[in-house]
N, C-alpha and C positions, 0 to 999 in steps of 0.2 A: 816557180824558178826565179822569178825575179826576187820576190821575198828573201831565199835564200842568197840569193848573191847580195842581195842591200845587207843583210846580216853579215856577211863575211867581210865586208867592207867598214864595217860597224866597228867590229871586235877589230879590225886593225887600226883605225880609228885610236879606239879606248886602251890600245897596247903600248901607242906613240903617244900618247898622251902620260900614261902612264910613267913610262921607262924614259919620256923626254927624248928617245932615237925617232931617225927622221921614218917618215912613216913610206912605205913601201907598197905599189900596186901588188894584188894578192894575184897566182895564176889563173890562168883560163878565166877571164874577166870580159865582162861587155865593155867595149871600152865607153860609150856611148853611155851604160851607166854608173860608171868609173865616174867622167866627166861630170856626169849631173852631181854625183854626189862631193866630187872636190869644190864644184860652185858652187854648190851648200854651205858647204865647210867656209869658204869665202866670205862669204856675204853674213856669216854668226860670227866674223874678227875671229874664227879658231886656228888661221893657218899664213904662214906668210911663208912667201916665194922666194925662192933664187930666182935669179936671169932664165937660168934655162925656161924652154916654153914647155918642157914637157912637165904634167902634173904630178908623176910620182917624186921628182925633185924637189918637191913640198917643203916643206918643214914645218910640223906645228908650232903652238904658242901652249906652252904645257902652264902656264898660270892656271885656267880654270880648274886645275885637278889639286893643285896646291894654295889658290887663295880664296876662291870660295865655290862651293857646289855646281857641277855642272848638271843639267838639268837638261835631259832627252824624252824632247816630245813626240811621240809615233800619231803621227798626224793618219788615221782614221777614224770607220765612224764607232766601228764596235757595238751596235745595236743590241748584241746577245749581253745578256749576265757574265758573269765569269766565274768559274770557279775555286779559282786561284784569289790567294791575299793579295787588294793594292789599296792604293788610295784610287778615290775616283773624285775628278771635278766635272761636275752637271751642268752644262750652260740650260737652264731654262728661256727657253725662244717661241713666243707663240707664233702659228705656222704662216699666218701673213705678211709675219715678217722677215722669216726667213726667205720666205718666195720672193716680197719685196728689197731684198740683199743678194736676192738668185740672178735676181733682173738686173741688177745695177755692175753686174763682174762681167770682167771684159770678154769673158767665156761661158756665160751660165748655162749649169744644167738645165736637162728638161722637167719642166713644173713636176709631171708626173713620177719624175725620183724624189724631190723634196717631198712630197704629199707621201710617196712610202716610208722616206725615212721617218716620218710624223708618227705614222702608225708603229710602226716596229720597233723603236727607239723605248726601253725599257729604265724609265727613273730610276733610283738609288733606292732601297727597301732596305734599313738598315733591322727593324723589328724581323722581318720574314729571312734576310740573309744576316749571317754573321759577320760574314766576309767584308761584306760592306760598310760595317759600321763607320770605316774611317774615308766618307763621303762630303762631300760640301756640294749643295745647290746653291747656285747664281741666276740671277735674273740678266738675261744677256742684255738686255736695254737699257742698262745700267753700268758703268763704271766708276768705282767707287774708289778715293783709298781706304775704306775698312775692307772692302771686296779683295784688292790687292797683298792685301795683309793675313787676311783669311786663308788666301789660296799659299800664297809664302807659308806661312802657319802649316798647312795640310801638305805642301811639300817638305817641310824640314820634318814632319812627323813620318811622315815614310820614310824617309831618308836614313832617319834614326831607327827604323824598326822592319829592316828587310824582310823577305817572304822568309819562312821556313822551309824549307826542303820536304814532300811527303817521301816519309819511311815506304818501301817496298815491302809489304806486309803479304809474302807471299804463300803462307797458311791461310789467311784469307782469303785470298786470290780463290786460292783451290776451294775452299768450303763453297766461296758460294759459285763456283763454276760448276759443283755436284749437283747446290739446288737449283740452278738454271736449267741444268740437263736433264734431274727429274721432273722439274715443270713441264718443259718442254716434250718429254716422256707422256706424261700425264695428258696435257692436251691431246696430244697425237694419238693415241690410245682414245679418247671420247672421242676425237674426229670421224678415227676408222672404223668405232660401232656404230657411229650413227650412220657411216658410209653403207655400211654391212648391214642395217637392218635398213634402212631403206632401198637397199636395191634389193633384197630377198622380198620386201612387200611390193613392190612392183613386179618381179617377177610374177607373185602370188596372183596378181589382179591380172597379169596375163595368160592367165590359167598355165604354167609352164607346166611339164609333168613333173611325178613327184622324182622320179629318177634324177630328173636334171636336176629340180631345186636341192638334192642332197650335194650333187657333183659340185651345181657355185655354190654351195655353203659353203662347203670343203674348198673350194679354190679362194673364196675370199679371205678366207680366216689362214686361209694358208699366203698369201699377199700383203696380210695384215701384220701377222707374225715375223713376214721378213723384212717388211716396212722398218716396224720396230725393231729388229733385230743389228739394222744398217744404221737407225738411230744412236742405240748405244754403241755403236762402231765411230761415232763422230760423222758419219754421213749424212749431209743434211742437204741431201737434195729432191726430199719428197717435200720441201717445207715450202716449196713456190709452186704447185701440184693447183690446176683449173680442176673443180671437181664438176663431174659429167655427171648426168640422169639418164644418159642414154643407155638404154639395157645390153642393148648389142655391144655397143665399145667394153662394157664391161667384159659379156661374154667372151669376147675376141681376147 
């Protein structure tokens, strides 16, 4: 929820900036993080004030969208890959030192999230993703100006070469929603004979009479049949099913 509200905040943001009109609190708003984000906006030179105290009587300063690039940083950590085209910039930080930069902040996390972020933190793979090719690794103990120029570089390069849109390709969609479903068919089908023939051989070994081993044959193969039958219905709620050895529960 907050995600979403920081985004609607965002796009009003990028609309007054745009159009140069003064920029307007959007409804049904936290004010609280209304507030954090006009003190953002403050503290980047993007907005200057009337008298009045209250924050939607703002008014931005729309130069950044007419005299050179504005440049919106989503300050997470993003450990996963992505699937979507971007640029990506990799700080390389060995983990000592980031622990040693954890300790030094007037707030620092606990050791124990730096040490996961370490692990989970996925490099840039430009050979294995495609997506990624337009990557830059930095060595974060380092500041350089070729480093500065580098990352300037990998920003005007995205800049100039926004995502594409993926086409909704909804004959695809469907094709492979069939062969999901016959998979998933198929599984379930080998599940339920191996269900069926192991509990008819347990019955076996409990010498059941032969009367009865005909009646659960019949009853299994007929549970089986409508198992699957609910399957191709879209029913799929035999698919989180604890499977029992116990003969009786069968039988019941």
């Amino acid at each position: 929820m907050f995600r979403q509200e920081l985004l609607k905040h965002l796009e009003c943001f990028l609309a007054s900036v745009i159009s140069g009109a003064q920029m307007s609190a959007p409804p049904h708003r936290t004010e609280a993080v209304w507030e954090d984000f006009i003190t953002c906006l403050k503290r980047q030179g993007l907005m200057i004030c009337s008298a009045a105290p209250e924050a939607q009587t703002c008014n931005l300063v729309a130069k950044p969208a007419v005299s050179t690039p504005l440049f919106l940083v989503l300050d997470d950590n993003f450990y996963y890959q992505n699937s979507l085209g971007f640029c990506q910039l990799f700080l390389d930080c060995p983990l000592e030192t980031c622990l040693k930069r954890n300790g030094e902040r007037p707030q620092p996390l606990p050791s124990e999230t730096i040490q996961l972020m370490e692990r989970k933190i996925e490099k840039p793979n430009p050979e294995k993703n495609a997506w990624e090719h337009n990557s830059l690794v930095l060595q974060s103990s380092a500041c350089s100006l070729e480093a500065s120029l580098e990352v300037t570089d990998l920003l005007l390069t995205a800049l100039e070469n926004p995502i594409q849109c993926v086409e909704d390709n909804t004959e695809q969609k469907e094709i492979d929603r069939i062969i999901c479903s016959a998979n998933i068919l198929h599984k379930a089908d080998e599940t339920l004979r191996r269900t069926v023939s192991q509990t008819m051989r347990e019955a076996k070994d409990e010498q059941m009479p032969p009367n009865s081993m005909k009646q659960l044959a019949e009853e299994l193969n007929k549970l089986k049949a409508d198992v699957l039958d609910d399957l191709r219905q879209g029913n799929r709620k035999y698919l989180c099913f604890q499977q029992t050895t116990d003969l009786s529960d069968i039988q019941h």
